[in-house]
C-alpha positions as a Markdown table, in Angstrom:
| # | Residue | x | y | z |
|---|---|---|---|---|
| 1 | Unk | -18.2 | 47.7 | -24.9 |
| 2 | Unk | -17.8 | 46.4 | -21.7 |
| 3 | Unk | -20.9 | 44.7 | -19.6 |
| 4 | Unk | -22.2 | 47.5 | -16.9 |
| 5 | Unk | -21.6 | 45.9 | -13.1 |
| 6 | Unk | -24.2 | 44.9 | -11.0 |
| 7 | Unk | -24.8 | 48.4 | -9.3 |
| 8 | Unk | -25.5 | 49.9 | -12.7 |
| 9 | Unk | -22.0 | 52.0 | -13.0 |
| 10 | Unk | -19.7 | 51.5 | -16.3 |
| 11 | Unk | -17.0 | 49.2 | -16.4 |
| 12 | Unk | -13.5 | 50.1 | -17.3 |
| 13 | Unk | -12.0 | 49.5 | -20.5 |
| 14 | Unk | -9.6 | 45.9 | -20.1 |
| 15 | Unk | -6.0 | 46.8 | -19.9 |
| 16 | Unk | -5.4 | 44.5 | -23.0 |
| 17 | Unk | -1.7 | 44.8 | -24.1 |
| 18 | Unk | 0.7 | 42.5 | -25.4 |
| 19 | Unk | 3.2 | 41.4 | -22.0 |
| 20 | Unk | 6.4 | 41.9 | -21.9 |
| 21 | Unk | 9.2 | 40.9 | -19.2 |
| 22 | Unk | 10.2 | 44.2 | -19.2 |
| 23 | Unk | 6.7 | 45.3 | -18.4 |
| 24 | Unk | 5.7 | 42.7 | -16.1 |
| 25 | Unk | 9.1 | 43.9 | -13.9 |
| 26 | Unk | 8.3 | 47.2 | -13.9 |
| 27 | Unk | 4.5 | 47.7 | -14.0 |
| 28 | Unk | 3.4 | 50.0 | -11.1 |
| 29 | Unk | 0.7 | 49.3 | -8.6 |
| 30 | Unk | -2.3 | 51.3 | -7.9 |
| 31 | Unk | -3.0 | 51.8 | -4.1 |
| 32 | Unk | -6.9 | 51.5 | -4.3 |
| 33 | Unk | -7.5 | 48.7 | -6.3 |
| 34 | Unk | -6.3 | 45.4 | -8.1 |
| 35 | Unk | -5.4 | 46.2 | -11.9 |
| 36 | Unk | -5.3 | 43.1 | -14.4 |
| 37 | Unk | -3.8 | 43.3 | -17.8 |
| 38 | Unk | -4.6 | 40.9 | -20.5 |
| 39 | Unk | -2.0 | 39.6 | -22.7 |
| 40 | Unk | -3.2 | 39.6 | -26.2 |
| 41 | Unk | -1.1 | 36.7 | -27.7 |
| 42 | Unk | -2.3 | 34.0 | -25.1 |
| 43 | Unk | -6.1 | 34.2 | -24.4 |
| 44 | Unk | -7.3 | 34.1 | -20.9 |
| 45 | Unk | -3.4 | 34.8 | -19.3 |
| 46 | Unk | -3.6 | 37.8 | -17.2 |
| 47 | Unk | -1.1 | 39.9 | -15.0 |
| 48 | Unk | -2.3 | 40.7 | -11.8 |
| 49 | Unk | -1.3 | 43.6 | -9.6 |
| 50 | Unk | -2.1 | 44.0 | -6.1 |
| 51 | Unk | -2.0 | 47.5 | -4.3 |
| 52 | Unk | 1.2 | 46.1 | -2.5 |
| 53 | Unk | 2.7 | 45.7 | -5.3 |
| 54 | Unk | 2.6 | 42.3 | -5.7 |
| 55 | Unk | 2.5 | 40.7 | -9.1 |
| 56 | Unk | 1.0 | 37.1 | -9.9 |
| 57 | Unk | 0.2 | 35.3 | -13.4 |
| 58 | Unk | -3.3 | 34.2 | -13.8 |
| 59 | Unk | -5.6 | 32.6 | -15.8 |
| 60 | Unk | -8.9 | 33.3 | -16.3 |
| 61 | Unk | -11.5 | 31.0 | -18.5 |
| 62 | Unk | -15.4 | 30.8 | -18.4 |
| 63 | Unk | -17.5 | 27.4 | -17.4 |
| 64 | Unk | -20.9 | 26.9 | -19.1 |
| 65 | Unk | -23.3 | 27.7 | -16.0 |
| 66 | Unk | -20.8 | 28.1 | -13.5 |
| 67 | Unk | -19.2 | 31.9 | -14.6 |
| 68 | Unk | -15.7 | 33.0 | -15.0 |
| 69 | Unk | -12.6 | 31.1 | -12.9 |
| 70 | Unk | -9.9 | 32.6 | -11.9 |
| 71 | Unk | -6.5 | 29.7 | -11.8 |
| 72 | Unk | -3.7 | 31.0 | -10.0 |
| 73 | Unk | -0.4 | 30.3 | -12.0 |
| 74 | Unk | 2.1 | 31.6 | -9.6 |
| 75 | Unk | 4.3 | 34.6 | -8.7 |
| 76 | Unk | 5.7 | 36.8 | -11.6 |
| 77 | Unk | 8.7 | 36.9 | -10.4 |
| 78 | Unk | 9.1 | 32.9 | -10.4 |
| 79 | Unk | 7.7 | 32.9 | -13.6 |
| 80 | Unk | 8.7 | 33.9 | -17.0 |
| 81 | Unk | 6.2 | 35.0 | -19.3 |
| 82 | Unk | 7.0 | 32.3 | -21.6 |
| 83 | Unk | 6.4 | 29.7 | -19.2 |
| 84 | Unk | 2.9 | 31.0 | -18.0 |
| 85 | Unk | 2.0 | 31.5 | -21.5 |
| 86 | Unk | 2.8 | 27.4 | -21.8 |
| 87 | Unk | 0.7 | 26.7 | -18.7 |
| 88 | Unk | -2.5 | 29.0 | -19.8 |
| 89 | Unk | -2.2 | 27.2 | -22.8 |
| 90 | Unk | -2.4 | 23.6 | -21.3 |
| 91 | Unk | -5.3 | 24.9 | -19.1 |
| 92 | Unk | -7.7 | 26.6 | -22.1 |
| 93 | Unk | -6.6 | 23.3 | -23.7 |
| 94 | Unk | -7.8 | 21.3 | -20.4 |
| 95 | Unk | -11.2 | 23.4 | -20.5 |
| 96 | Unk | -11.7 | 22.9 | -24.1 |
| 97 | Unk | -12.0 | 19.5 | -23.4 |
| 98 | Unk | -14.5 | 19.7 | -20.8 |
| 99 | Unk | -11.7 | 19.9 | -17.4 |
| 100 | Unk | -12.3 | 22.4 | -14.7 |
| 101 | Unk | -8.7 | 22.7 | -13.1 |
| 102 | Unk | -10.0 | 25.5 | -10.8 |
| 103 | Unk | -12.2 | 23.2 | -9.2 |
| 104 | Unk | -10.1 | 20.4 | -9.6 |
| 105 | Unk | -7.3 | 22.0 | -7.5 |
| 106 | Unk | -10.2 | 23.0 | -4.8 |
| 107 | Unk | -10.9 | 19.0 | -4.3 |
| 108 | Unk | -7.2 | 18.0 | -3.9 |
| 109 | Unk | -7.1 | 20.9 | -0.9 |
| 110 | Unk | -10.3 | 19.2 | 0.5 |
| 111 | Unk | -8.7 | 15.9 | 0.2 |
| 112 | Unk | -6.2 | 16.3 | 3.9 |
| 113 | Unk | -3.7 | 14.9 | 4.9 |
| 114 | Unk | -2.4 | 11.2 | 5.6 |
| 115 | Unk | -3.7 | 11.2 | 9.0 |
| 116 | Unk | -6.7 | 12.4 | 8.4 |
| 117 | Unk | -7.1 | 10.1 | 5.6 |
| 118 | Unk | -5.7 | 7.1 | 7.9 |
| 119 | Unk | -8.3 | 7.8 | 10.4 |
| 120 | Unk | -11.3 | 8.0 | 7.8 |
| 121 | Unk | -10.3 | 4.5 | 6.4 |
| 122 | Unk | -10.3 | 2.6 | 10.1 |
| 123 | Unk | -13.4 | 4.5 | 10.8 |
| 124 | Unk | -15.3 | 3.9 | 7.8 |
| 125 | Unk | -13.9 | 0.8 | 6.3 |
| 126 | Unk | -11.1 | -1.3 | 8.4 |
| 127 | Unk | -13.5 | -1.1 | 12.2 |
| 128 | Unk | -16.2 | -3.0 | 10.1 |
| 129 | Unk | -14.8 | -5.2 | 8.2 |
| 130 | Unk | -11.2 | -6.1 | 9.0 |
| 131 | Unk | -11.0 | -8.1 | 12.2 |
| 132 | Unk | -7.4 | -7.4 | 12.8 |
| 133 | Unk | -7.5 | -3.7 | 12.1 |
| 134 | Unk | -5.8 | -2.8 | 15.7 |
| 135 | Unk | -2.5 | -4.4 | 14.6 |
| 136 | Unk | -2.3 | -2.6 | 11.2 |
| 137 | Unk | -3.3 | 0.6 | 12.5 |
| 138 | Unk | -0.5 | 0.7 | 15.2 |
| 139 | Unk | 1.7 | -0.1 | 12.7 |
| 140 | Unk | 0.2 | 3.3 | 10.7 |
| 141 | Unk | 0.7 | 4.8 | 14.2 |
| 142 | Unk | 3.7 | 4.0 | 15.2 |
| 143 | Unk | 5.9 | 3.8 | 12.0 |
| 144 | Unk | 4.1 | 5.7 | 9.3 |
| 145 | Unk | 2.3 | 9.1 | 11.4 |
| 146 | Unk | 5.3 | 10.1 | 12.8 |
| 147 | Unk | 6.8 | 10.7 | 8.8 |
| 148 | Unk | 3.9 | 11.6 | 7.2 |
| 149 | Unk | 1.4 | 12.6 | 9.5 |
| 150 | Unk | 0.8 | 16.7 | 8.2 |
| 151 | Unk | 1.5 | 15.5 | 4.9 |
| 152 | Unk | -1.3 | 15.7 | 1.7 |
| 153 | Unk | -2.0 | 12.4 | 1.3 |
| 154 | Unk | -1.5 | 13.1 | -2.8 |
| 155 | Unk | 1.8 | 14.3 | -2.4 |
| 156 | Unk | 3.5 | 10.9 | -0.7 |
| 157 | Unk | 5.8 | 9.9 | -3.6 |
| 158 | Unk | 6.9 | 5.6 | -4.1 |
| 159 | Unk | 10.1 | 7.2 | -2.8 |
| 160 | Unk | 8.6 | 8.0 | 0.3 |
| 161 | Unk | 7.3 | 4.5 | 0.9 |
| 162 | Unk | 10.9 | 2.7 | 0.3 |
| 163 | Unk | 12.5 | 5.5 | 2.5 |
| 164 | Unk | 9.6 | 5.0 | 5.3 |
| 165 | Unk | 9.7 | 0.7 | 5.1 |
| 166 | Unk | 13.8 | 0.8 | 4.5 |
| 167 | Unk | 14.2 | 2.7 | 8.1 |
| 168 | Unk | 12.5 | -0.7 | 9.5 |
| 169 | Unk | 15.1 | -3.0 | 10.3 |
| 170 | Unk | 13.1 | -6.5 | 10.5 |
| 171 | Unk | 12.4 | -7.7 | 7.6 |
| 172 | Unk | 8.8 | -9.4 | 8.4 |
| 173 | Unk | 8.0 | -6.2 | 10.3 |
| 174 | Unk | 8.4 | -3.8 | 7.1 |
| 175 | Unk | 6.4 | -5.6 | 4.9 |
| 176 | Unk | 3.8 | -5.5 | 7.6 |
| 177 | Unk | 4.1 | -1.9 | 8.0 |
| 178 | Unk | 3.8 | -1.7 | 3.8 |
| 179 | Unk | 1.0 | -3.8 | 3.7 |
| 180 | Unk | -0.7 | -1.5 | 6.5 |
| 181 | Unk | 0.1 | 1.4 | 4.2 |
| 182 | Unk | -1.3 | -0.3 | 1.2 |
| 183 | Unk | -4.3 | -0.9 | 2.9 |
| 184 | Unk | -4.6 | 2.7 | 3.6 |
| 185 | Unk | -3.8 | 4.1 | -0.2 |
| 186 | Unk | -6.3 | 1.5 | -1.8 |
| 187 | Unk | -9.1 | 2.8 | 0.3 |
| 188 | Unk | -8.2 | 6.2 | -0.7 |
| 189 | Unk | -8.2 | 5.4 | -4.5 |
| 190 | Unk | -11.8 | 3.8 | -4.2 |
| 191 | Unk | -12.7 | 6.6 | -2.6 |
| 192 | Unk | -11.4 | 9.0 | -5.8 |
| 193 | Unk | -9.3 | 10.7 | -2.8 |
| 194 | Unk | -6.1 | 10.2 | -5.3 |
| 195 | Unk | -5.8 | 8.7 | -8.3 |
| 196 | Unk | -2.7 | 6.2 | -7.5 |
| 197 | Unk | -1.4 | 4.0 | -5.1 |
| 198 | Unk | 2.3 | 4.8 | -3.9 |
| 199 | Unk | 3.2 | 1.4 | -2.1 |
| 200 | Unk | 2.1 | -0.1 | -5.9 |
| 201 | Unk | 5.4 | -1.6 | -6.8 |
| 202 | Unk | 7.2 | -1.4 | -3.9 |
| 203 | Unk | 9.0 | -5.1 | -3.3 |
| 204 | Unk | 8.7 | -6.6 | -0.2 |
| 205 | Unk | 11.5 | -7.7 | 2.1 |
| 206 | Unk | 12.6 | -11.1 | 1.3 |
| 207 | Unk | 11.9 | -13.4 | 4.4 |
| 208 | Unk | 12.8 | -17.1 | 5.6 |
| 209 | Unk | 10.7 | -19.7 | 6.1 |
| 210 | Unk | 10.2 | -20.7 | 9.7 |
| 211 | Unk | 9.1 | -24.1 | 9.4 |
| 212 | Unk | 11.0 | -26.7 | 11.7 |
| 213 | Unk | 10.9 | -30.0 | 13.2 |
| 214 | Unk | 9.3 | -30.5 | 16.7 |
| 215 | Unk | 12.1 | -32.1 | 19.1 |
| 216 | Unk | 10.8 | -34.9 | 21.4 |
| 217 | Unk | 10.1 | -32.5 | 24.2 |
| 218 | Unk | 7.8 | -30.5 | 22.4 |
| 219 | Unk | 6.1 | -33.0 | 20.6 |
| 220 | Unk | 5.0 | -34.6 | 24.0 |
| 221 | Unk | 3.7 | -31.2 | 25.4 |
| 222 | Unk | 1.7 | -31.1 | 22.2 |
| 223 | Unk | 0.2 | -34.5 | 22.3 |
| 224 | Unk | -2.1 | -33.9 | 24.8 |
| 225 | Unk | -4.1 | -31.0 | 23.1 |
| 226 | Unk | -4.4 | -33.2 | 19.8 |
| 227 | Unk | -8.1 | -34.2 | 19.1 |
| 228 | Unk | -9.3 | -38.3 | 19.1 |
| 229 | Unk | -9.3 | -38.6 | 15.4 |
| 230 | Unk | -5.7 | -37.3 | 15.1 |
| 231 | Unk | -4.4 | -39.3 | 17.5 |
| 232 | Unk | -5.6 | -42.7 | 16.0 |
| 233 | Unk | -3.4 | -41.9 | 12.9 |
| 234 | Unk | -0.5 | -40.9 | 14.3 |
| 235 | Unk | 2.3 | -43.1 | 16.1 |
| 236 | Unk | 2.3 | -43.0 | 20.2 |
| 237 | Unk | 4.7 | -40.1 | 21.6 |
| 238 | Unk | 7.3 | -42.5 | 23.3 |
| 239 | Unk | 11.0 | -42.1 | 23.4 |
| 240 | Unk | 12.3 | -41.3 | 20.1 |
| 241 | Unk | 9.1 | -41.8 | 18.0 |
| 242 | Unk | 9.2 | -39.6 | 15.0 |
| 243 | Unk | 5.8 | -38.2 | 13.3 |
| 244 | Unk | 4.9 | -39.9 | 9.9 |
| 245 | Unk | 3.4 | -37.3 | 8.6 |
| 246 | Unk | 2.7 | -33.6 | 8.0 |
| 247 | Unk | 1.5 | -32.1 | 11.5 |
| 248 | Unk | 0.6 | -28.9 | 10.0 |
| 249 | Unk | -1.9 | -30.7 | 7.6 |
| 250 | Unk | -3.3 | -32.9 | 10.9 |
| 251 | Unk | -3.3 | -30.1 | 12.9 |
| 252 | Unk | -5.3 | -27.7 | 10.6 |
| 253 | Unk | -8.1 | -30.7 | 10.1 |
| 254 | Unk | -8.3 | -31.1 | 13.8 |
| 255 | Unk | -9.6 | -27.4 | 13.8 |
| 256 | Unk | -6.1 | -26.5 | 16.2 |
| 257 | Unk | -5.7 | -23.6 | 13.4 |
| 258 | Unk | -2.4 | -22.9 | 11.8 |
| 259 | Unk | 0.8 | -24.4 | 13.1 |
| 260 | Unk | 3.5 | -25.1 | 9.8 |
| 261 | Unk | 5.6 | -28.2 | 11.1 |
| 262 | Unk | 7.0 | -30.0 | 7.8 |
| 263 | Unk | 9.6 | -32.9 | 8.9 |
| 264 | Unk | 11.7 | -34.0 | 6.3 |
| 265 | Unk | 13.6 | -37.0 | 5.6 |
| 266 | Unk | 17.4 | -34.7 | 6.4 |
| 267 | Unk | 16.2 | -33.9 | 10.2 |
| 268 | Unk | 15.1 | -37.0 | 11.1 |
| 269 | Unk | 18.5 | -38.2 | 12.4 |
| 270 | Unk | 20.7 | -41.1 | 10.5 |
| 271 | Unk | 18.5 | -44.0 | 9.5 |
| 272 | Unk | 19.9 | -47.2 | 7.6 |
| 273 | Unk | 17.5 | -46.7 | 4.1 |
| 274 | Unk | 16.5 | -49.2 | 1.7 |
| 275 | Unk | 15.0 | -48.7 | -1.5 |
| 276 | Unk | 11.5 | -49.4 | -1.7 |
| 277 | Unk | 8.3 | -49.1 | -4.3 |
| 278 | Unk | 6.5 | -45.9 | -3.2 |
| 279 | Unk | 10.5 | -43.9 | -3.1 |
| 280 | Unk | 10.0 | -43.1 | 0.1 |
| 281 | Unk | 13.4 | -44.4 | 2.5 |
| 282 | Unk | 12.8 | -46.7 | 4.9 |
| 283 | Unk | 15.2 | -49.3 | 6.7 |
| 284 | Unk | 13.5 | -52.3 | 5.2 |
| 285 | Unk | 11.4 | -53.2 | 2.5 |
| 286 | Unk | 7.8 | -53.0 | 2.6 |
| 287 | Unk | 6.5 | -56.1 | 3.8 |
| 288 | Unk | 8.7 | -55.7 | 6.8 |
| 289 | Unk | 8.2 | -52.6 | 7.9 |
| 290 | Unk | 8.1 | -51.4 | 11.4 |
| 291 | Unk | 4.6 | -52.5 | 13.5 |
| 292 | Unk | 4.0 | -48.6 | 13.5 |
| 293 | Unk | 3.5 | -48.5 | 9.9 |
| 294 | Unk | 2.1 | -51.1 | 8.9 |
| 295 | Unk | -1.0 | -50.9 | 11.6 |
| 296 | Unk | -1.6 | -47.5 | 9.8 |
| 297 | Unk | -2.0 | -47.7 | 6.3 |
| 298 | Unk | -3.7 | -44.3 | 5.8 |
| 299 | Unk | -0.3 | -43.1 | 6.6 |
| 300 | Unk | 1.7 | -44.9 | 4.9 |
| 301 | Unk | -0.2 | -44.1 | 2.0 |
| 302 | Unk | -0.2 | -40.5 | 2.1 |
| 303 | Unk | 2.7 | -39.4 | 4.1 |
| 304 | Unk | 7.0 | -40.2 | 4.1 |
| 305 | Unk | 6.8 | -42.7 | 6.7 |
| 306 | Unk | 10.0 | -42.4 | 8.1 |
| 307 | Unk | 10.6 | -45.8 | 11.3 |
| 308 | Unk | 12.5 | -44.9 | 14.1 |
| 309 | Unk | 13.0 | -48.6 | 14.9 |
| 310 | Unk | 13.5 | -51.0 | 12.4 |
| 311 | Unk | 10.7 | -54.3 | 12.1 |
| 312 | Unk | 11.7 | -57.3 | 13.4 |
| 313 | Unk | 14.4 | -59.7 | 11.5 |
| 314 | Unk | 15.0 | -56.7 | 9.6 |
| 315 | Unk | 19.3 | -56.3 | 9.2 |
């Protein structure tokens, strides 16, 4: 016997029946109210009829302190019996094992869209504690909003990410923008917003180094923003002096930040070489090096000297 409703009147008797296609085609609506009938092979699926006439799959299961839900399968006539028969089955399954997939699906609504996300992460997380979060988020503003800015944040694919970083032609400027992206995802997975990371996997753009040698010009218009203790171990800046060692390394203890300036031995112009102990060319042996050298022995030890001139009685 069915329970009474809350006003005391009798409930009607469940149209229990075992569905058909046939019937679920041609079932006929009721203008005054919504009529449900239970299919008796597959607990919990239900056919629901709406006065218009419209017919939708549903299944319906019962939480522990929470009452009946109601999970929306989709239209009847999108859906074969069969297959909402298969998806009530993965859902009674799903509760049985302690799910709720009603009110999962109600979080992943509540979750927005990559915008919204976007803006939640620079106001929450990147404002405090990234110091270049301007940059990154005009890259989000500029390259990624205008793709996926409506968008549920759960529903950008790894497909979308290639497609979004592939349009970019510079190289260094995609990975930027995918990095930006990253940032953004991450955030949302800490925050159990979704469960994956989309730009996870994506390759970067190969790049090319940009390290180069410093011409003579250059070198002089640096000179005079170098700091005491550099300049003691490096050679003076005077016609074609060459650098002995790694500027970049100098430069970064001189607390001048981060300028990458590698020479190498191929740039430095044609040199006669001999060989000497430490491997390192120079156009005569040790003990008759060039003055420059041999006044600095901290460089020699540590760096590829390489003498623009060669010492004295040296052929």
């Amino acid at each position: 016997m069915p329970r009474s409703r809350r006003d005391g009147t009798p409930a009607r008797e469940p149209n229990r029946r075992r569905l058909s296609e046939a019937f679920a085609k041609t079932v006929r609506s009721d203008s005054t109210r919504v009529v449900v009938y239970w299919d008796t092979l597959q607990r919990g699926l239900a056919l629901s009829v709406q006065p218009s006439g419209h017919r939708a799959w549903k299944c319906v299961y019962t939480i522990r302190g929470r009452g009946a839900r109601w999970y929306h399968l989709g239209d009847a006539r999108a859906i074969t019996l069969a297959d909402a028969r298969r998806l009530a089955g993965k859902i009674m399954v799903a509760v049985a094992e302690g799910a709720d997939p009603h009110a999962d699906r109600l979080a992943l609504r509540g979750r927005g869209s990559f915008e919204q996300v976007a803006k939640r992460y620079v106001e929450e997380h990147a404002r405090k504690r990234n110091k270049s979060w301007r940059q990154a988020d005009a890259l989000v503003a500029r390259y990624l909003l205008p793709r996926w800015a409506k968008l549920d944040i759960g529903n950008i694919r790894r497909a979308d990410v290639k497609a979004a970083t592939a349009a970019i032609a510079a190289p260094v400027l995609a990975n930027q923008v995918l990095a930006a992206a990253s940032a953004v995802f991450s955030w949302a997975v800490r925050q159990d917003i979704i469960a994956a990371n989309p730009c996870s996997g994506v390759e970067k753009n190969d790049t090319t180094s940009r390290e180069r040698v410093l011409s003579d010009a250059e070198i002089a218009a640096f000179w005079p923003y170098l700091g005491a203790s550099l300049k003691m171990v490096l050679p003076p800046v005077s016609g074609r002096a060459r650098l002995p060692i790694c500027i970049a390394r100098m430069w970064s203890m001189s607390g001048g930040g981060s300028c990458r300036v590698l020479p190498t031995l191929e740039r430095h112009g044609p040199a006669p070489r001999t060989h000497s102990r430490t491997g390192f060319g120079c156009p005569s042996p040790l003990t008759r090096c060039c003055p420059t050298c041999s006044r600095r022995p901290y460089a020699e030890a540590r760096c590829k000297r390489i003498c623009a001139t060669s010492a004295p009685g040296s052929a």
